[in-house]
C-alpha positions in Angstrom: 0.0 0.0 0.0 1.4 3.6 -1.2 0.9 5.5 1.9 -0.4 8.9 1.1 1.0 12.0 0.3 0.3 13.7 3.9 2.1 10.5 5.1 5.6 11.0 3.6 7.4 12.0 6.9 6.6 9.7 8.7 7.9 6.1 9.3 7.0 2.6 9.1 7.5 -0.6 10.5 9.2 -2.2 7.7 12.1 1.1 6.7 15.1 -1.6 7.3 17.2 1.5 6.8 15.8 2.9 9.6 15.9 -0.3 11.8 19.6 -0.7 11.4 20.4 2.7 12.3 19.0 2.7 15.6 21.4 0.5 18.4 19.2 -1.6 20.6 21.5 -0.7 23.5 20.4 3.0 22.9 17.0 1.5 22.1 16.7 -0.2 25.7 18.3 3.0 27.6 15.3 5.0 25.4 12.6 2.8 26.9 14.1 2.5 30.3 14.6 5.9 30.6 11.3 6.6 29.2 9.2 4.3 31.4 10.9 5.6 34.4 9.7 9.1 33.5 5.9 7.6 32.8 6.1 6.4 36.1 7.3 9.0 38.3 5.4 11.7 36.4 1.7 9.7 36.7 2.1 8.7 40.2 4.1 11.0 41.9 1.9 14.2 40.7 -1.1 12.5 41.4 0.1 11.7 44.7 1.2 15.2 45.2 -2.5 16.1 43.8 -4.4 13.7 46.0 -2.5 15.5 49.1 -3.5 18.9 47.5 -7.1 18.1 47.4 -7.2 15.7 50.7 -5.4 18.4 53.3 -7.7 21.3 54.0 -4.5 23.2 55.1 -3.2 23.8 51.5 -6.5 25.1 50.3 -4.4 28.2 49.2 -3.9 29.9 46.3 -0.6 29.1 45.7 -1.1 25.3 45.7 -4.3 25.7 43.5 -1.5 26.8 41.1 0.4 23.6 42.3 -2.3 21.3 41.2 -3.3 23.0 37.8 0.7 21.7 37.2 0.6 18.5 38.3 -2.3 18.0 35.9 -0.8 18.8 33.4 2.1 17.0 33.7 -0.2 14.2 34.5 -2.0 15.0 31.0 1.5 14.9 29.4 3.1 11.7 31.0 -0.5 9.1 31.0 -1.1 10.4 27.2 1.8 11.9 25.2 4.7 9.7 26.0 3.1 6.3 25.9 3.1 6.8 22.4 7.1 7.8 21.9 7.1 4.2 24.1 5.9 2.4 21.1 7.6 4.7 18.6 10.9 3.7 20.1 9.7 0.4 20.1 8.9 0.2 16.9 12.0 1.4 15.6 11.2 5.4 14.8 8.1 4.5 13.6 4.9 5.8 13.6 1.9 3.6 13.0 -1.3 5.5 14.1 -2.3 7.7 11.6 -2.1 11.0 10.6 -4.7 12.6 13.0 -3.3 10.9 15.8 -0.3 12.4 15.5 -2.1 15.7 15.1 -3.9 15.2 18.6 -0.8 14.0 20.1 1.3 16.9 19.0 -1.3 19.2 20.2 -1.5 17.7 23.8 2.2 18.1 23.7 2.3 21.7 22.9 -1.0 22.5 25.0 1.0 20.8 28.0 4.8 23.1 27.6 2.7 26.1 26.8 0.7 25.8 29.3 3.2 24.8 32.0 5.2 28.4 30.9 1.9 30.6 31.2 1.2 28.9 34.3 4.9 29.7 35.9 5.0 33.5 34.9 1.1 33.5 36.5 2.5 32.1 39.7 5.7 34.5 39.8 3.7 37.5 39.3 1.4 36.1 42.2 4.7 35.5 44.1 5.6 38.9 44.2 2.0 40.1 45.2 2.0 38.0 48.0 5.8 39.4 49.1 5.8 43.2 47.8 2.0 43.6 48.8 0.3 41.0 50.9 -2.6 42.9 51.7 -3.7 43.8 48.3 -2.6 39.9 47.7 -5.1 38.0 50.9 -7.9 40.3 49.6 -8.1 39.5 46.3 -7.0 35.9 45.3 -9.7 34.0 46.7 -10.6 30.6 45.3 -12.5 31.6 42.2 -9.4 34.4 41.2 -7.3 31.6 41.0 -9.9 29.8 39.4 -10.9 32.8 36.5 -6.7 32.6 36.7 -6.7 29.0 35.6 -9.1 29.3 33.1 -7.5 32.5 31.2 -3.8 30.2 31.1 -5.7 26.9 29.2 -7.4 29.3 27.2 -4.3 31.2 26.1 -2.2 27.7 25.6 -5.3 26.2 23.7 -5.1 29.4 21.3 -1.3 28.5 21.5 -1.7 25.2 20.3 -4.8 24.9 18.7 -3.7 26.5 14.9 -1.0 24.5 14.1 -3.8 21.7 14.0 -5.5 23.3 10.9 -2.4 23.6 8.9 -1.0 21.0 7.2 2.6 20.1 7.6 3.2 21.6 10.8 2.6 19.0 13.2 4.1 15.7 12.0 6.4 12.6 13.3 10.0 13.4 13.5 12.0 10.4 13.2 14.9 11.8 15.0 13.1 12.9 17.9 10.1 9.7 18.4 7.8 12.0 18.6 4.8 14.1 16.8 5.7 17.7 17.5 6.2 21.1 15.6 8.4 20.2 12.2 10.9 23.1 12.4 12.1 24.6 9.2 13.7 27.4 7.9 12.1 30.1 9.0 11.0 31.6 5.6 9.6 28.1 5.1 7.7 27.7 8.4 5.8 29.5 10.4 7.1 28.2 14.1 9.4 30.5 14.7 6.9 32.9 16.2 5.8 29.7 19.1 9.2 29.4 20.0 10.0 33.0 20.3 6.9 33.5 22.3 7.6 30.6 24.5 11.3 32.3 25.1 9.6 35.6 25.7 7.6 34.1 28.7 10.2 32.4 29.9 12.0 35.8 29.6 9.4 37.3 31.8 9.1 34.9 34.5 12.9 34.9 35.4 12.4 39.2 35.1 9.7 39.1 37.5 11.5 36.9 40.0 14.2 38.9 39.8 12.7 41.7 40.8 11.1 39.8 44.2 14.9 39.1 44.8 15.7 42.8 44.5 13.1 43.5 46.2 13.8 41.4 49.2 17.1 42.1 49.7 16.4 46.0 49.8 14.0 45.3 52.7 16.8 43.2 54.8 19.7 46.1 54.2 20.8 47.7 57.4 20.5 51.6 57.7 22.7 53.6 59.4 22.4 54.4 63.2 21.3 58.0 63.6 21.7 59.1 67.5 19.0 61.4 68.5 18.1 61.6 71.9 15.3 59.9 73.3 12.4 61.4 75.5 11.2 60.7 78.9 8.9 62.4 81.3 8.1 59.3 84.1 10.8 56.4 82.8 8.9 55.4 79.4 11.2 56.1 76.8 9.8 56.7 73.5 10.1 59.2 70.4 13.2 58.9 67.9 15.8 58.5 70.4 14.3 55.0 71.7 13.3 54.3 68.1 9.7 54.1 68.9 10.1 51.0 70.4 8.6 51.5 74.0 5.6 53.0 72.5 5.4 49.7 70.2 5.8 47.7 73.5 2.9 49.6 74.7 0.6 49.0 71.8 1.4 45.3 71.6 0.5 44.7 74.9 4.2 44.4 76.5 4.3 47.6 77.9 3.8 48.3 82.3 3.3 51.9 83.4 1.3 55.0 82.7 0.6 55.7 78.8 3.5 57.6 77.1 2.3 61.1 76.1 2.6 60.4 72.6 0.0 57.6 73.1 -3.1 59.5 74.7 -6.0 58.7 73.8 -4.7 55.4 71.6 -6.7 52.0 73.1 -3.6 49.3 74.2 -4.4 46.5 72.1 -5.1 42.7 74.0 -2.3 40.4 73.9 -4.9 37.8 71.5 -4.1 40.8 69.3 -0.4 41.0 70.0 -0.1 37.5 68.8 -1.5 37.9 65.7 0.3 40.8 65.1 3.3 38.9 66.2 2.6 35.9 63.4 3.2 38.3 60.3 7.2 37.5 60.1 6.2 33.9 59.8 3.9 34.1 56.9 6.2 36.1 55.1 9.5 33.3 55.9 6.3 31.1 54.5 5.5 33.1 51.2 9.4 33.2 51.1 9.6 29.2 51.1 6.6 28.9 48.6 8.2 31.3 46.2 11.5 29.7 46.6 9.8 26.3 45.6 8.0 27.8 42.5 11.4 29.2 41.5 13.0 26.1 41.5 10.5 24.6 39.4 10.9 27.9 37.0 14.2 26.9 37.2 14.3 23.5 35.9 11.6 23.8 33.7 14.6 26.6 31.8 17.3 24.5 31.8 15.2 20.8 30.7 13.6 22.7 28.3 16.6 25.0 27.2 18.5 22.3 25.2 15.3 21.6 22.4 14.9 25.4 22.3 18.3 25.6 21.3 18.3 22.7 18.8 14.5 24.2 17.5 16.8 27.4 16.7 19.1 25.8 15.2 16.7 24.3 12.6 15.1 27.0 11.7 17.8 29.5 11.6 21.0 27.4 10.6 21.4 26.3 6.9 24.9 24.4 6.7 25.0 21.9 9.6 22.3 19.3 11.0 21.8 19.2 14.8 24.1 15.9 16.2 21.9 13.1 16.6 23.0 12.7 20.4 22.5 15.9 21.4 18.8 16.2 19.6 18.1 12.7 21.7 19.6 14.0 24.7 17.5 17.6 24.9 14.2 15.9 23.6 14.6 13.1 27.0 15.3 15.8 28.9 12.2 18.3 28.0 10.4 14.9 28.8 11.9 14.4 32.0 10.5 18.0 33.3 7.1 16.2 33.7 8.4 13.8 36.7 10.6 16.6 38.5 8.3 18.7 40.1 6.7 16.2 42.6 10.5 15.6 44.1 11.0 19.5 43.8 8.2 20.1 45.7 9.2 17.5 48.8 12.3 18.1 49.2 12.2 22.0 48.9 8.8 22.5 50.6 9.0 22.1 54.8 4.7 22.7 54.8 3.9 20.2 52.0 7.4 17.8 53.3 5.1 17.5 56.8 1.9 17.2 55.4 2.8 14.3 53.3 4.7 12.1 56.2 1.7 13.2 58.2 -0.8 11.6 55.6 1.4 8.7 55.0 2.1 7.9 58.6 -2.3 7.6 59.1 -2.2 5.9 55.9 0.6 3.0 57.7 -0.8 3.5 60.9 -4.3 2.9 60.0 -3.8 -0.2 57.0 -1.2 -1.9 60.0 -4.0 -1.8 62.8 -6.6 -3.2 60.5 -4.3 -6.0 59.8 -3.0 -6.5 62.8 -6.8 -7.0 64.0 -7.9 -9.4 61.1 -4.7 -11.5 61.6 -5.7 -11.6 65.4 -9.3 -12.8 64.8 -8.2 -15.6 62.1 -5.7 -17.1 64.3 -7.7 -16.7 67.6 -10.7 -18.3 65.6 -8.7 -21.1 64.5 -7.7 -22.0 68.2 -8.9 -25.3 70.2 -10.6 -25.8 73.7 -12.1 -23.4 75.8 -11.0 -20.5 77.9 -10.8 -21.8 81.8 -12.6 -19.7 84.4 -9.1 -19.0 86.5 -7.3 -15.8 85.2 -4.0 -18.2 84.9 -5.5 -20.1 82.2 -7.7 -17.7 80.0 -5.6 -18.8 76.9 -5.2 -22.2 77.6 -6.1 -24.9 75.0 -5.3 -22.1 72.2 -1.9 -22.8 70.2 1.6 -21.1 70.5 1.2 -18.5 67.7 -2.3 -17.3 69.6 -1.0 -17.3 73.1 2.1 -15.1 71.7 0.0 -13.1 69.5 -2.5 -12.6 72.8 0.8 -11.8 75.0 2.6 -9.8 72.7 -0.8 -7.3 72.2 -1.4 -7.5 76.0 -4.9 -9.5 75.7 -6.2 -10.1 79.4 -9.6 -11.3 77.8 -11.1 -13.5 75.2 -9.2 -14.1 72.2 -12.8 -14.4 70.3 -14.2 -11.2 71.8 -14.2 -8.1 69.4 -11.4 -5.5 69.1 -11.4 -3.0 71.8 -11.0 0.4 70.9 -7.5 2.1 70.6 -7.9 4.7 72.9 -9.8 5.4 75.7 -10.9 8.9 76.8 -11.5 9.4 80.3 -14.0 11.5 81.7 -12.6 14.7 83.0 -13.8 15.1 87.0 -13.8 19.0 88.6 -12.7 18.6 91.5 -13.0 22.0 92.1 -16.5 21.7 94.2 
């Protein structure tokens, strides 16, 4: 069968040229490599997603962001690359179609365009939540970061979307395994514009980020001591010279003697107030830790992605030389790998989502080990011989060794065949007071 004329790039089964080319030692590192990165990306975003959704604690609008992400690199891992798996597989070729590979390279596109609108959302949120928190706890609520949401598929749809209706620019690429953009010269092709707007957001992100850093740092810089002489009337220092801070003592609820004169008139705040008011330079070391998290992921999503850009460049601009076949492999399984690396980025550099996952796991363990523990208790102790004498000596007599040690081991004083007694036991407070 003559395949058709929309067909001729891409590959088939039986191209022996093709099939010789390709080393199966570099064919089983593609696949291993490959089903390692299908594997972490499915499970461990959707485990980070099922803690999202699970712990009411992290019903913020930062980790709204969070899960948006791991969808979509769950959308990228469970559909895109189990397709390059049987590309490889194959041999570099492509077997499904023409419209398949359509949809496919769409999803692929949708999910990296989406993924950089989604970052430059979440820096600019970033440094609302740093530079002005108040403006930033008033206004994104739940449904801002839901209209928020929204507006970034919408944009990476319209993104991805036209390449679909025009014909030759999403196809297979042999050297690549995959149905993505076919980068040409750039008078031939038209996807120079996507990857220059792709580089522009990236651009942007690491601009706005930059200026949270600046503006961080010009908060912690120290100012110079100026000595001005303080003022006192009955022993409560306050004005410049004392730098205010007896009168702040006062009006945080720390303060012991008559009002300072400056202060008449003001209400002395309760120390339920002081708290609060105490509780603000933790929030900000958490914003700090949050944005510090999304940056890494900024980060690596730059420099996994930063290699293809460069060979894409190459293509369209370069007329002489080919991109080296390593190097093309080598930067496509490395944009691939940036859909398993944000669940580890977001452990190991997150303290709030680090404790709320051993937390979740620990019930999870705790919880699956007492239910078995009981079951294995009632098979064995149902299982047993005899009958349970009257004296307290004997209760587990005529039972066999494993229930006797079972029984003494869990501290059973009673019947074996009785049910399971609760785990804890809350005693009834007494007031002794009357």
């Amino acid at each position: 069968m003559i395949p058709p004329p929309s067909m001729a790039n891409y590959s088939h089964a039986g191209d022996h040229t093709i099939l010789q080319n390709v080393s199966p030692l570099a064919t089983f590192l593609k696949l291993t490599s490959l089903g390692f990165i299908i594997g972490v990306g499915v499970v461990g975003n959707l485990l980070i997603s099922i803690l999202l959704v699970k712990d009411k604690s992290l019903h913020r609008a930062p980790y709204y962001f969070l899960l948006d992400l791991c969808a979509s690199d769950i959308l990228r891992s469970a559909i895109c690359f189990p397709f390059v798996f049987t590309s490889v597989k194959n041999g570099s070729a492509w077997t499904y179609g023409t419209l398949t590979c359509k949809v496919i390279a769409f999803l692929g596109v949708l999910s990296c365009f989406h993924t950089a609108f989604m970052l430059f959302c979440v820096s600019v949120t970033r440094y609302l939540a740093i530079a002005h928190h108040r403006f930033y706890t008033k206004r994104l609520t739940f449904w801002t970061c839901l209209a928020v949401i929204c507006m970034v598929w919408t944009l990476s749809v319209a993104m991805a979307f036209p390449p679909v209706l025009d014909v030759g620019t999403y196809s297979f690429i042999r050297e690549e395994d995959q149905c993505t953009f076919q980068h040409r010269s750039f008078r031939a092709n038209d996807s120079l514009g996507f990857m220059l707007l792709l580089a522009l957001i990236l651009l942007a992100t690491q601009l706005v980020y930059l200026k949270l850093i600046f503006f961080v740092h010009d908060r912690r810089k120290m100012k110079p001591v100026q000595f001005v002489p303080a003022v006192s009337q009955n022993w409560t220092f306050h004005g410049p010279g004392a730098s205010g801070q007896a009168a702040a003592n006062w009006l945080a609820g720390f303060g012991r003697g008559p009002t300072p004169p400056t202060l008449l008139g003001i209400r002395q705040n309760s120390n339920a107030a002081g708290r609060r008011r105490l509780l603000v330079l933790d929030e900000f070391k958490t914003e700090k830790r949050i944005s510090r998290m999304f940056y890494i992921m900024t980060f690596f999503f730059l420099a996994l992605w930063g290699p293809y850009l460069v060979a894409c460049y190459w293509r369209v601009f370069a007329r002489g030389p080919v991109v080296p076949g390593g190097y093309l492999t080598a930067a496509v399984w490395m944009s691939f790998a940036q859909a398993g690396v944000n669940p580890f980025i977001c452990i190991f550099s997150n303290r709030e989502l680090r404790r709320c996952f051993s937390t979740t796991l620990l019930y999870c363990r705790k919880s699956s080990c007492v239910i078995l523990i009981r079951s294995i208790k009632r098979k064995l102790f149902d299982c047993g011989a005899g009958s349970i004498h009257s004296h307290p000596d004997h209760r587990h007599a005529g039972y066999s060794v494993p229930v006797c040690l079972i029984a003494w081991c869990t501290g059973s004083t009673s019947d074996p065949r009785a049910p399971a007694r609760p785990l804890l036991k809350i005693k009834p407070k007494i007031n002794h007071s009357r």
